[in-house]
C-alpha positions as CSV (number, residue, x, y, z in Angstrom):
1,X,-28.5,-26.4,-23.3
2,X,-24.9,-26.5,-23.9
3,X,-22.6,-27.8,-21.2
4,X,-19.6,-25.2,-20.1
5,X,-15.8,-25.3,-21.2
6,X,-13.4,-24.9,-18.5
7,X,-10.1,-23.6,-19.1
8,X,-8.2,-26.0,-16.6
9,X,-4.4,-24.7,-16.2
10,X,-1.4,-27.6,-15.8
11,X,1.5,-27.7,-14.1
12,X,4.5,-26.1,-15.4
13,X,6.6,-29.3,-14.6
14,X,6.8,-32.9,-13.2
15,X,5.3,-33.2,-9.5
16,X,5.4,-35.8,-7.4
17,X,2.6,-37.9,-6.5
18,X,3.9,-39.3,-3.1
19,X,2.8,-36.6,-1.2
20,X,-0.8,-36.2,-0.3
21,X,-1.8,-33.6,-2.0
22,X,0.7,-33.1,-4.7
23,X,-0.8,-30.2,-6.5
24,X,-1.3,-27.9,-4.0
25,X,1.2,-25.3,-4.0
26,X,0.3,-24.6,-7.9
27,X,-3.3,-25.5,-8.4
28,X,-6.3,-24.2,-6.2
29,X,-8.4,-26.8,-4.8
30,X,-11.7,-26.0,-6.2
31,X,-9.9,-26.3,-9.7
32,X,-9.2,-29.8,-8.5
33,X,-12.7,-30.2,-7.6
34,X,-14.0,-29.3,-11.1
35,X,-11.4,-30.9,-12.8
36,X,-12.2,-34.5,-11.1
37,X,-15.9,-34.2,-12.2
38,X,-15.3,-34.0,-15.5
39,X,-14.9,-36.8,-17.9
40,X,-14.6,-35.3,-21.2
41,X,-10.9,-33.4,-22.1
42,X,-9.7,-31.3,-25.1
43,X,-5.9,-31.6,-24.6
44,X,-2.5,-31.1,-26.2
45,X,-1.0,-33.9,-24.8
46,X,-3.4,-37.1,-24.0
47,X,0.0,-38.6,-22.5
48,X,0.6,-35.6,-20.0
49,X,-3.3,-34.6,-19.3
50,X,-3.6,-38.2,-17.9
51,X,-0.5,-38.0,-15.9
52,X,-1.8,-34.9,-14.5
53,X,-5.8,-36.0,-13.9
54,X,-3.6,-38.5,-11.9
55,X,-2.1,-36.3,-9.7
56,X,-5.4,-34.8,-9.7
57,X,-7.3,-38.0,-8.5
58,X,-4.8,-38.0,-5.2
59,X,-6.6,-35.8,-3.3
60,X,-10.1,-35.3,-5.5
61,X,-10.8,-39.2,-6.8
62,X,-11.7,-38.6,-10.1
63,X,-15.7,-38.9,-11.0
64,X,-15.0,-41.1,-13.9
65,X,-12.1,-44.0,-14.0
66,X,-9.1,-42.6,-15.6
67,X,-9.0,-45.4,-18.5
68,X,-12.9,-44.1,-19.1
69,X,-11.9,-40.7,-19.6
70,X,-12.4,-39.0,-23.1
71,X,-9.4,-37.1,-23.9
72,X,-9.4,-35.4,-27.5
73,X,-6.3,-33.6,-28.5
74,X,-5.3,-30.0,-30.1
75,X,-1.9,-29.3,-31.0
76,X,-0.4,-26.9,-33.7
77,X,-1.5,-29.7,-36.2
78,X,-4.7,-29.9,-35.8
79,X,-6.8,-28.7,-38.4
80,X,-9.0,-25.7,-38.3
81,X,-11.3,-28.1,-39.6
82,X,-11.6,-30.4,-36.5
83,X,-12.6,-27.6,-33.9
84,X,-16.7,-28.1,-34.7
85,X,-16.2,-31.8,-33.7
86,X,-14.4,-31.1,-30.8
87,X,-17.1,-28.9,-29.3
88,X,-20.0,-31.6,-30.2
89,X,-20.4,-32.9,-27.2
90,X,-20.8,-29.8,-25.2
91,X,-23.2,-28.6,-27.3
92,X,-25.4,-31.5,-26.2
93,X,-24.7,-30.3,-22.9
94,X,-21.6,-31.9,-21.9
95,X,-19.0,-30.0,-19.7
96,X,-15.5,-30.1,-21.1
97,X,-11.9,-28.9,-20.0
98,X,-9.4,-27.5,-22.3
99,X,-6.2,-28.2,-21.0
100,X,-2.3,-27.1,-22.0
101,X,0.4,-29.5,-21.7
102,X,1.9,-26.9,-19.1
103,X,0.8,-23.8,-17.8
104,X,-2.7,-22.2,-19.0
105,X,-4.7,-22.7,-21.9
106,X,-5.3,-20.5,-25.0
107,X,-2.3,-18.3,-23.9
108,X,1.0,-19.5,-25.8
109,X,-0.9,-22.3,-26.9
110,X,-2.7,-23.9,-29.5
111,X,-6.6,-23.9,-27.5
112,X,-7.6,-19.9,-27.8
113,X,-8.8,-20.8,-31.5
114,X,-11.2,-23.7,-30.0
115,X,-12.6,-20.8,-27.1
116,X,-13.3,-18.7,-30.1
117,X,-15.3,-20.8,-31.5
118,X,-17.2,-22.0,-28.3
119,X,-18.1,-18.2,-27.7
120,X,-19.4,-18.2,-31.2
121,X,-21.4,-21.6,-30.6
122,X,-22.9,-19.8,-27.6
123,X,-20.8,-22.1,-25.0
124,X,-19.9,-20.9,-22.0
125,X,-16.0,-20.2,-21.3
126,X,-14.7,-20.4,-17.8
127,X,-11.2,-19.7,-17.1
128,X,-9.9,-21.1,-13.7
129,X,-6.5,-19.9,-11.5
130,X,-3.6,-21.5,-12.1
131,X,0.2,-20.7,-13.3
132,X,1.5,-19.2,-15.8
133,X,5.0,-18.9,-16.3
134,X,5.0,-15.4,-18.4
135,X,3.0,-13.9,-15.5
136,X,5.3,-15.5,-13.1
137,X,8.2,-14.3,-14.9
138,X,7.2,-10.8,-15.3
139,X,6.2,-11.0,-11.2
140,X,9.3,-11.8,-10.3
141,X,12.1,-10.1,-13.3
142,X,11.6,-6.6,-12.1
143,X,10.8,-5.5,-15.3
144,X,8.6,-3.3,-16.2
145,X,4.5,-4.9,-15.6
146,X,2.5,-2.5,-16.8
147,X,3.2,-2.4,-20.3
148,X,4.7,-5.8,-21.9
149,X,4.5,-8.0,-24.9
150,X,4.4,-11.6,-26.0
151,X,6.4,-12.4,-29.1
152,X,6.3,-16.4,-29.3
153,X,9.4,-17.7,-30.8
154,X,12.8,-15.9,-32.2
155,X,13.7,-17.1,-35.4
156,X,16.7,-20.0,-35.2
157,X,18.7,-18.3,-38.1
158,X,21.2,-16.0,-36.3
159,X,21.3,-13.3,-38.4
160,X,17.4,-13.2,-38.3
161,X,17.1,-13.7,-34.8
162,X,19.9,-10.8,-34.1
163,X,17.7,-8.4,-36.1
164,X,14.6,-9.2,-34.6
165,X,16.4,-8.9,-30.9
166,X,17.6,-5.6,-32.2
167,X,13.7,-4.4,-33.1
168,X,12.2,-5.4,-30.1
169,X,15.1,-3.6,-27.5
170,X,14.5,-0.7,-30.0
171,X,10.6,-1.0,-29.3
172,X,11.0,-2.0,-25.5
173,X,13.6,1.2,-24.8
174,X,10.9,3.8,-27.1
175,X,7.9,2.3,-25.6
176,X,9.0,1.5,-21.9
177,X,7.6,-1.9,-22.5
178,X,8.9,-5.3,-21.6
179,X,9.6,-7.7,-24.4
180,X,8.6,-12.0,-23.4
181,X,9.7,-14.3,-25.8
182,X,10.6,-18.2,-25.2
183,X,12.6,-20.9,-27.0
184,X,13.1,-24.6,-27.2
185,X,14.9,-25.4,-23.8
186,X,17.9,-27.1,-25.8
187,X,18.9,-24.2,-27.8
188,X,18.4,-21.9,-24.0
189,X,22.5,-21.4,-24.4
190,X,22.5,-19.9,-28.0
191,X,19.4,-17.5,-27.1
192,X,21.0,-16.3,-24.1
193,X,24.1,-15.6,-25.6
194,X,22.3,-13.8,-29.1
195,X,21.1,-11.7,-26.1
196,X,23.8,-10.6,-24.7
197,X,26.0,-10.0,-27.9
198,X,23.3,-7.9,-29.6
199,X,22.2,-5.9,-26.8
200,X,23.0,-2.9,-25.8
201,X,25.1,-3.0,-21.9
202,X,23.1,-1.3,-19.9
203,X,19.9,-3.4,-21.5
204,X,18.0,-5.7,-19.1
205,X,18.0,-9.4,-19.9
206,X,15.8,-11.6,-17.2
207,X,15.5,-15.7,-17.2
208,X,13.4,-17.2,-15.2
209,X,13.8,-21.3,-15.8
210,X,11.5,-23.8,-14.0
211,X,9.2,-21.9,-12.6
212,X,7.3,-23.5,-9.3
213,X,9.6,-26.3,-9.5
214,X,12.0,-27.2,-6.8
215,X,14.8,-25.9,-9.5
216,X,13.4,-22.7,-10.3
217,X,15.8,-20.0,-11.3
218,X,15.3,-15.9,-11.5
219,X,18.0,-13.8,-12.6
220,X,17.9,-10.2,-13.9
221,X,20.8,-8.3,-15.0
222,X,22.1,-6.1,-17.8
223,X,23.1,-7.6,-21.0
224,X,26.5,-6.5,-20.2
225,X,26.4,-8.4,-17.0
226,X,25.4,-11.4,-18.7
227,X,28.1,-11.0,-21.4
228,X,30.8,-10.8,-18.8
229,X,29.2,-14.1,-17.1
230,X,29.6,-16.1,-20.1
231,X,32.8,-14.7,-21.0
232,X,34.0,-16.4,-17.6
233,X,31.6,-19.5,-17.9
234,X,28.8,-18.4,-15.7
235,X,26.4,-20.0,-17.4
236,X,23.1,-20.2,-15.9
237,X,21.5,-24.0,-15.7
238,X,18.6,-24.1,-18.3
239,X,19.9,-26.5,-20.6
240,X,16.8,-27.9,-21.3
241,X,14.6,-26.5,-18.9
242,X,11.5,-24.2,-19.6
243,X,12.8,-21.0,-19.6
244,X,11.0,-17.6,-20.2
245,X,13.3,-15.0,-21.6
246,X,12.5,-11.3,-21.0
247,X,14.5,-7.6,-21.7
248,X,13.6,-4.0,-21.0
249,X,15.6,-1.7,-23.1
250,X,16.9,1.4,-20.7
């Protein structure tokens, strides 16, 4: 009988591990209980999946020693061709946790290709509690949450990414839907100020940077707002920090 993949959700940032139980304002402890029994890992990052089974192994010692843990990783360049072997083992019955290098798997990350295959192998998929910065984000911008959209990445050419700003306030203001969409932390600056340019004023442009961290940072105004911030050097401080970017056209 096949053994069950867990979808085990990360932190969203470093936590210390002098206190006693370090993970315990982001991750449930039953999660931690599930996770310490496990000794087999599907991961994005080996590096930060063992940092965090550390953290982990604070308050729940770990079933298996951490150096004895089997940690297999998926990232955007593994082939489509691994995925069978990557399920082997827990279709001899083996449990296994997929994890994300931050946040929850499958969801703005490269794992939801491996969970369709396990439900076509038959495996069971069990998703467990945990953070995820677009739902955090959206909890706490303002915006609209009953209707809202993912959209990845912006492209880095400016005239590209202006046009594809201008499509999805267009979309956002027909459809009363909020528009999500991230970037890499050291080019935050440049996104935010695209934003604000191409928008229309009364527009609403959220960030929310470092969520659950001791630095988090929520701010929603109107893209006219933020173009009179930066105008004046208000910048908000994101340089390189996670930062989910969101806007609800008006």
């Amino acid at each position: 009988m096949p053994g069950i993949l867990y979808l085990i959700p990360n932190t969203l940032g470093q936590t210390s591990a002098i206190q006693l139980n370090p993970l315990a304002s982001v991750i449930p402890s039953e999660v931690q209980v599930i996770t310490a029994r496990l000794d087999y890992f599907i991961a994005e990052n080996a590096k930060t999946t063992r940092a965090f089974l550390k953290l982990v192994g604070v308050k729940n010692p770990l079933d298996t020693p951490l150096q004895d843990i089997r940690i297999a990783e998926l990232n955007i360049n593994t082939d489509a061709a691994a995925l069978p072997a990557l399920l082997e083992p827990v279709l001899d019955g083996q449990d296994a946790g997929l994890i994300s290098e931050a946040g929850v798997p499958a969801v703005a990350d490269p794992g939801a290709n491996l969970v369709r295959l396990a439900h076509k192998r038959g495996i069971i998929v069990r998703p467990l509690v945990g953070p995820s910065s677009l739902l955090l984000a959206i909890m706490a911008s303002g915006l609209n949450g009953q209707s809202f959209a993912f959209n990845g990445y912006l492209p880095v050419d400016a005239s590209q990414r202006a046009k594809r700003i201008k499509m999805l306030e267009e979309r956002s203001r027909q459809e009363k839907q909020t528009q999500l969409f991230i970037e890499t932390p050291y080019r935050n600056g440049v996104l935010l100020e695209a934003l604000a340019l191409t928008c229309q004023p009364n527009t609403l442009i959220s960030i929310a940077t470092d969520l659950t961290l001791p630095s988090e940072s929520i701010k929603t105004q109107t893209a006219g707002n933020w173009k009179r911030d930066l105008a004046s050097g208000r910048t908000p401080d994101f340089h390189k920090k996670p930062t989910v970017f969101l806007l609800l056209g008006e």
